[in-house]
N, C-alpha and C positions, 0 to 999 in steps of 0.2 A: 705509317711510321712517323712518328715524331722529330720533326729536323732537331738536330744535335745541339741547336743551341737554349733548347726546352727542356733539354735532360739535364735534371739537378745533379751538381757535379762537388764532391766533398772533400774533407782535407783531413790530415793525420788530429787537429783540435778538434773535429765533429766526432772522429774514431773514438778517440778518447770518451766519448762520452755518452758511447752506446752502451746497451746491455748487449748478453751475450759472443758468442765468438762470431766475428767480419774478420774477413779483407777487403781493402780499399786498394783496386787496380785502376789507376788514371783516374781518379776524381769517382768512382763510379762502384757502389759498396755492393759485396757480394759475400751471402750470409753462409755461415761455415756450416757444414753439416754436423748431427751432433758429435757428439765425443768419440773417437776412434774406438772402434772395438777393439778385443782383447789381441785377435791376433792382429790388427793394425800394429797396435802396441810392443805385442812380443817381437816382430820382425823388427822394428825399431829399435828395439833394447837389443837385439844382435848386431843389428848395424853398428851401432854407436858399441858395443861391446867388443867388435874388432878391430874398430878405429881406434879404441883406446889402447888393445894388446900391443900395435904397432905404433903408436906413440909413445909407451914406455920404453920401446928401443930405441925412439930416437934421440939421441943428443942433441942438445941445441933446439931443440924446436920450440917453438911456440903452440903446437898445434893442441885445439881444443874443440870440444864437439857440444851443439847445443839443441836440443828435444824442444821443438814449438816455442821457441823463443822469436819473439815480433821481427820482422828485419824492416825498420824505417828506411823506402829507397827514398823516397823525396816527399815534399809537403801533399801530395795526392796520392802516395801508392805508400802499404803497408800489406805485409805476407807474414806468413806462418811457417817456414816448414819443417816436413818433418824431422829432418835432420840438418843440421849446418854443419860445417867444418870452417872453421876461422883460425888463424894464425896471430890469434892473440885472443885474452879475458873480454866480454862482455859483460862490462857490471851492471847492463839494465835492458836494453833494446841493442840488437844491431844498427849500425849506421852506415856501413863499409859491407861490400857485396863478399859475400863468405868464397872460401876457396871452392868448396862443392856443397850444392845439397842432393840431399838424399828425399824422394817422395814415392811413399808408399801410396798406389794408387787405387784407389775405387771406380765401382761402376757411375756414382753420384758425379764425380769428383775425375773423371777423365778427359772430358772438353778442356775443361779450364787449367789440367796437367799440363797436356798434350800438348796446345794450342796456345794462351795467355801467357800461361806463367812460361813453358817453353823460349817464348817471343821476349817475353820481360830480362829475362834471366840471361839470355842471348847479349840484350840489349847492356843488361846491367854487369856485361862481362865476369860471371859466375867461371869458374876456370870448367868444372863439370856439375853436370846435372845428371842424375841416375833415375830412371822411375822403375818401382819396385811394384811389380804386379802379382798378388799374392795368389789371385784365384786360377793363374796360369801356373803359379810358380815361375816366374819368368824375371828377365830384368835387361831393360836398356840403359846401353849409358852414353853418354855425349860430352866430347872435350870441347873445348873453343878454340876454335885455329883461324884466324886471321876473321877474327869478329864474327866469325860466324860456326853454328856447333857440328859437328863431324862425327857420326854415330861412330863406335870405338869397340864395343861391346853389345852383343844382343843372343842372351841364350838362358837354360835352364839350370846350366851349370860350371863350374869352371873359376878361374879366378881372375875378377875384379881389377884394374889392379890404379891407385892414381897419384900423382904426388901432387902433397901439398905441407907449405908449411916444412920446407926439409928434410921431408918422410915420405918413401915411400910405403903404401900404405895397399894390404892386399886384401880383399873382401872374396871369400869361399862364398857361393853364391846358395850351394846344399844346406850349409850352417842357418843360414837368414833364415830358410825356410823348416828347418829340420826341428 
């Protein structure tokens, strides 16, 4: 094993300036698998399709939902996910840790779900994080209670349910996947 101070370590100007899809977690790039499949995709567009039914009920809200849009956490970490939920417009990159994301997960792409970003997003005070697991049909989900995340939700069906943004906001767990 190579001591840590040998492992080339990168920054959001090196991201910038690769081809194809990365993340950059702590300085240390980690290449995206390719492009989500269809049903990645479809589950995604219901997510984000009943976040939005219940933000047109809400008065006052700011709440806004954003599909693989970059979130710059700091000058060595950039993510993807698949879902944001932010409490205000994003004109280019997130900067500001989203209310909740949503990540639909794969067999590729479960270490670094589970584990990484779990920890990152823990860290980066996300309010909830939900992983959406298609090939169970399944879905967990995780609030943040005093810095740290408190599963909340773990089944195949039922409803969701989380506020943000002045809204509460209910996700039918049957729909994502139906």
């Amino acid at each position: 094993m190579l001591p840590k101070e040998y492992i080339p370590r990168y920054t959001v100007e090196d991201y910038k300036q690769w081809k194809g899809d990365w993340e950059l977690i702590e300085g240390i790039p980690f290449a995206m698998t390719p492009s989500p499949f269809g049903k990645h995709q479809k589950i995604a567009g219901r997510i984000v399709q009943q976040i939005l039914n219940y933000a047109d009920q809400c008065k006052n809200s700011q709440l806004n939902t954003y599909v693989e849009l970059d979130w710059i956490v700091n000058e060595e970490t950039v993510v993807r996910p698949d879902v944001s939920v932010l409490c205000k417009e994003v004109p280019e990159h997130i900067k500001t840790p989203p209310k909740a994301v949503f990540k639909v997960v794969s067999k590729s792409t479960a270490v670094k779900d589970e584990k990484i970003k779990f920890e990152l997003y823990e860290k980066e005070g996300v309010d909830y994080y939900i992983l959406v697991y298609p090939d169970i049909q399944k879905v967990r989900g995780f609030k943040l209670q005093n810095k740290k995340y408190e599963k909340f939700f773990d089944g195949d069906e039922g409803i969701l349910e989380i506020d943000a943004c002045q809204c509460k906001i209910k996700i039918d767990i049957k729909k994502i996947f139906s």
